[in-house]
SELUMVO-835591 format. One line per field, with one value per residue (C-alpha): residue in three letters; x, y, z. Coordinates in pm, whole numbers, plus 50000, padded with zeros to 5 digits. Layout:
! residues N
resn <- ala|... $
east <- X|... $
north <- Y|... $
up <- Z|... $
END
This chain:
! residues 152
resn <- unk|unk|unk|unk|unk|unk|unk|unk|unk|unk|unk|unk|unk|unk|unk|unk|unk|unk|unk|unk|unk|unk|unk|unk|unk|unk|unk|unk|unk|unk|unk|unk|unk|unk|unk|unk|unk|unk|unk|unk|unk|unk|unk|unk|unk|unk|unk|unk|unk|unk|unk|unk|unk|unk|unk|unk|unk|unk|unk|unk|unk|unk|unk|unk|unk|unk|unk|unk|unk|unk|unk|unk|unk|unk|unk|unk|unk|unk|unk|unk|unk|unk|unk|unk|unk|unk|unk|unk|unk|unk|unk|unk|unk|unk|unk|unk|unk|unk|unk|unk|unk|unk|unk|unk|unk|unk|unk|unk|unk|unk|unk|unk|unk|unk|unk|unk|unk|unk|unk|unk|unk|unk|unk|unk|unk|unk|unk|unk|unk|unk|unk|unk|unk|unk|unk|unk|unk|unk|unk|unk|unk|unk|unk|unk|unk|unk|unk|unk|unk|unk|unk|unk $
east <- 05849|05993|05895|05587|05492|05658|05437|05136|05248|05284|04932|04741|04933|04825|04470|04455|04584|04323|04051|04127|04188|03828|03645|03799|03722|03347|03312|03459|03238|02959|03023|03119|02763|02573|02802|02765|02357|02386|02603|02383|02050|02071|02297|02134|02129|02378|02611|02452|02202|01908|01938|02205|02098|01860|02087|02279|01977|01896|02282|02202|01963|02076|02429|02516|02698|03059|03088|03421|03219|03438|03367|03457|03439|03498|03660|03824|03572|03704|03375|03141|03339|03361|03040|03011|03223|03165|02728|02870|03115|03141|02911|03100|03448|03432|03804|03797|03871|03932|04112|03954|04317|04363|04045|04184|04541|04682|04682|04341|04228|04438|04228|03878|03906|04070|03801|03505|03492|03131|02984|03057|02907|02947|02966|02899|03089|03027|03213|03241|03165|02926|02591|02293|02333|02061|02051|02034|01732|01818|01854|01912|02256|02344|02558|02436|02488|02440|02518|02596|02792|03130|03163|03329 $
north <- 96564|96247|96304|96347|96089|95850|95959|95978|95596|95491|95677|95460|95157|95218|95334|95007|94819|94990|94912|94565|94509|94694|94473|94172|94283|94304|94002|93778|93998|93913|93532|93542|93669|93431|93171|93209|93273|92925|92733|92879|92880|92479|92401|92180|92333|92047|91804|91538|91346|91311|90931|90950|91185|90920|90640|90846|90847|90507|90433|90679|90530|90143|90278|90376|90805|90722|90418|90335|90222|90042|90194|89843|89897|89649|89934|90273|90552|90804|91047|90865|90763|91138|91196|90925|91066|91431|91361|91103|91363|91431|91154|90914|90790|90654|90379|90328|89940|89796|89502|89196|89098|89420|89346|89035|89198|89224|89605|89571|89378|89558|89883|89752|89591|89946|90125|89867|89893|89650|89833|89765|89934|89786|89979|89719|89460|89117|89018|88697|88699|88951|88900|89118|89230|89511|89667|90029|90232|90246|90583|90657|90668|90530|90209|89856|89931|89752|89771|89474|89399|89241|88892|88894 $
up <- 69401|69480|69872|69794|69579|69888|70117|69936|69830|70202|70324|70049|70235|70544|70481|70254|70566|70759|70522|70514|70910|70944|70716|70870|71235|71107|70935|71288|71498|71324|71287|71612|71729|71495|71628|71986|71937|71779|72036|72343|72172|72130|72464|72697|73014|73139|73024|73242|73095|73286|73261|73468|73756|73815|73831|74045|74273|74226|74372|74633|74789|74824|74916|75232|75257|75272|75105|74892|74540|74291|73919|73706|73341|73077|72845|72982|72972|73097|73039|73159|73506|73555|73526|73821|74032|73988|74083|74363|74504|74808|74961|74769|74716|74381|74267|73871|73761|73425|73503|73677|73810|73983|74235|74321|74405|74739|74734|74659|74879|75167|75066|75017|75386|75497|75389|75390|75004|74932|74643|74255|73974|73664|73335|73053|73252|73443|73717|73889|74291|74295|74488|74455|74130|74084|73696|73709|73500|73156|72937|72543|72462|72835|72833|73075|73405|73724|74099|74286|74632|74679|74859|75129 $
END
């Protein structure tokens, strides 16, 4: 009697189990389906901004294919410098610069001659001896940008 009252006790356990794993599988599929009918019902179809594919263009066409262009920001941004290079690549050979020191550096100096480095966008930044400053078109949500050329 004892034997089966154990296993009678262990197949209510495991149907319970059962039960429960069942109703949980169908509750995350269906969150998961309203979820993802959310997420790629309202996704833009890229994560670049518009705005910026014609800045890019704008650079593109004062800029020579090859050039070295300095990316000097006031602040790190790391997104937005991505963004840069990734719609200047491979045309362009973009060198990130927060520091004002660090374009007046030897090293510096030894690479922008090396690779005829003339080109400076600045992202929310000013930068003494630049000539030909040109602002870039402006966007929502976009930060102050302009394009200007190195002195020699």
């Amino acid at each position: 009697m004892r034997l089966v009252l154990h296993n009678w006790v262990k197949s209510a356990c495991v149907l319970a189990a059962a039960a429960v794993m069942g109703s949980s599988l169908y509750v995350a599929a269906r969150r998961s389906a309203a979820d993802l009918t959310m997420v790629f019902h309202d996704a833009p179809a890229t994560v670049v901004p518009a705005g910026l594919l014609a800045r890019v263009e704008f650079v593109k066409t004062r800029v020579p294919k090859g050039s070295l262009i300095v990316y000097f920001m006031d602040r790190p941004e790391v997104w937005e410098f991505g963004l840069w290079k990734r719609s200047l690549y491979p045309d362009y050979l973009v060198l990130p610069a927060t520091d004002r020191w660090l374009l007046q550096s030897a090293p510096f100096q030894a690479l922008r001659y090396r690779y005829n480095a003339r080109y400076v966008l600045l992202a929310g930044a000013s930068l003494p001896g630049l000539r030909d400053a040109v602002a870039l078109p402006d966007y929502p949500g976009g930060q102050p940008m302009s394009l200007a050329t190195l002195e020699n």
